[in-house]
C-alpha positions in Angstrom: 16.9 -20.0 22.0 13.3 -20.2 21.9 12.5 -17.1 23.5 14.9 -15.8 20.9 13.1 -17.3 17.8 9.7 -16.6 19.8 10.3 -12.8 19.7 11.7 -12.6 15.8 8.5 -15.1 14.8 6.4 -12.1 16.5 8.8 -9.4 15.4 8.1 -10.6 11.5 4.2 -10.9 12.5 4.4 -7.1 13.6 5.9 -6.4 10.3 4.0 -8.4 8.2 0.8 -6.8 10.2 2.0 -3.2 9.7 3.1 -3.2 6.0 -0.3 -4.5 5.7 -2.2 -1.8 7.5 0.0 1.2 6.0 -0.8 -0.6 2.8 -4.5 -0.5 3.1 -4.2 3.3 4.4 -2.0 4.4 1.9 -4.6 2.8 -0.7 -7.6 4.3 0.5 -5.9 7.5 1.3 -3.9 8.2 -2.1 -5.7 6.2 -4.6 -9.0 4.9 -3.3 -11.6 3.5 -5.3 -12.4 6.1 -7.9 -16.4 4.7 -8.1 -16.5 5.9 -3.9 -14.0 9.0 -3.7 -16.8 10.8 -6.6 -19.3 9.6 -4.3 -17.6 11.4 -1.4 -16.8 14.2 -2.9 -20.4 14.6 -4.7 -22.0 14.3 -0.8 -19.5 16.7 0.5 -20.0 19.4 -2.0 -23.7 18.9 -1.4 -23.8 18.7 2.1 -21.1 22.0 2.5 -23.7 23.5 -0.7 -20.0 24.6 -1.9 -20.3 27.2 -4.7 -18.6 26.3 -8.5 -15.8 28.3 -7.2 -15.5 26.7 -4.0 -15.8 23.2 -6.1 -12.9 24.4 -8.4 -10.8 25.1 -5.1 -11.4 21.9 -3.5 -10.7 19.6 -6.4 -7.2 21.6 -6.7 -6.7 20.9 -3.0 -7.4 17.0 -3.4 -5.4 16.6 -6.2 -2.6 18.2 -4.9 -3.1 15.9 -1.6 -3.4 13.3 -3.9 -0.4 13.8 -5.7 2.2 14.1 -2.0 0.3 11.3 -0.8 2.3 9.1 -4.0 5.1 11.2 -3.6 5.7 10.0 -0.1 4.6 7.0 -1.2 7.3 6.6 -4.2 9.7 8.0 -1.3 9.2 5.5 1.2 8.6 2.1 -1.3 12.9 2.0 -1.4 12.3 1.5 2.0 9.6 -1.0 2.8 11.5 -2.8 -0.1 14.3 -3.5 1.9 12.6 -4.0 5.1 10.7 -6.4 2.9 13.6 -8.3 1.3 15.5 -8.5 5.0 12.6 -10.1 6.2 12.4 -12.7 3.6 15.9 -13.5 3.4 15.3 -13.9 7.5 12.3 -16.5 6.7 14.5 -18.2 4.3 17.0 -18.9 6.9 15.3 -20.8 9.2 13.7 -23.4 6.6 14.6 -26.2 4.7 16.0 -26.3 1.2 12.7 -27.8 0.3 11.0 -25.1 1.9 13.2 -22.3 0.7 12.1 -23.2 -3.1 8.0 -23.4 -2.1 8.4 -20.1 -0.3 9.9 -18.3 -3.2 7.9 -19.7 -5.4 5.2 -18.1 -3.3 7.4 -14.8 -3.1 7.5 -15.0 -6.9 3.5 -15.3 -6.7 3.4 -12.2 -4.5 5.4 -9.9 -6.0 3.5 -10.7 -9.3 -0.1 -9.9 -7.5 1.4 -6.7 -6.2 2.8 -5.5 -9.6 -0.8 -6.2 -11.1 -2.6 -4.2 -8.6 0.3 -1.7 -8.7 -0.7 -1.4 -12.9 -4.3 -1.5 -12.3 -4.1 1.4 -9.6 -2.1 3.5 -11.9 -4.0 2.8 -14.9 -7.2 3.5 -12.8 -5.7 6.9 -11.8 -5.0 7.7 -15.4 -8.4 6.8 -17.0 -10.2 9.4 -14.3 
């Protein structure tokens, strides 16, 4: 039993751990800071000495990478959703009705934190 509960404890760390870090990819990848990608792209252009053409080209290019980057992203967020909501229906089970309401109060919390940063990614996006 406790090898058992051992391996699911570390199963949901894994989880927790990778949603985290696909997260943090995706973020940087797809959205990223608007402030530092012009930074990046101002350095590259200078460093490359990329002609307005050339400039033209390559802001087509990111976009477009841009815009798969959410559409894999839009793809794929049924999915973590469910991975997510198995997971916390698995957590739930093993604790007490006491600590079923304080953990989904805390869910509440999160989901509420991830739906603000969520809005101020997009509006971010759209004020570029």
């Amino acid at each position: 039993m406790f090898i058992s509960r051992f391996r699911f404890i570390c199963l949901l760390v894994l989880c927790l751990l990778l949603g985290a870090v696909i997260g943090t990819v995706y973020e940087s990848l797809a959205s990223g800071d608007s402030g530092k990608r012009r930074v990046r792209m101002s350095e590259m252009m200078t460093k490359l000495d990329l002609s307005d053409g050339q400039k033209a080209q390559l802001d087509t290019i990111l976009e477009q990478g841009r815009k798969c980057m959410v559409d894999i992203n839009t793809a794929y967020r049924s999915e973590f959703g469910k991975v997510r909501n198995t997971t916390r229906t698995q957590i739930r089970e093993i604790l007490t009705p006491d600590q079923q309401k304080e953990f989904d109060e805390m869910m509440v919390e999160q989901d509420a934190r991830r739906r603000h940063l969520r809005r101020n990614k997009t509006h971010s996006n759209q004020t570029e």
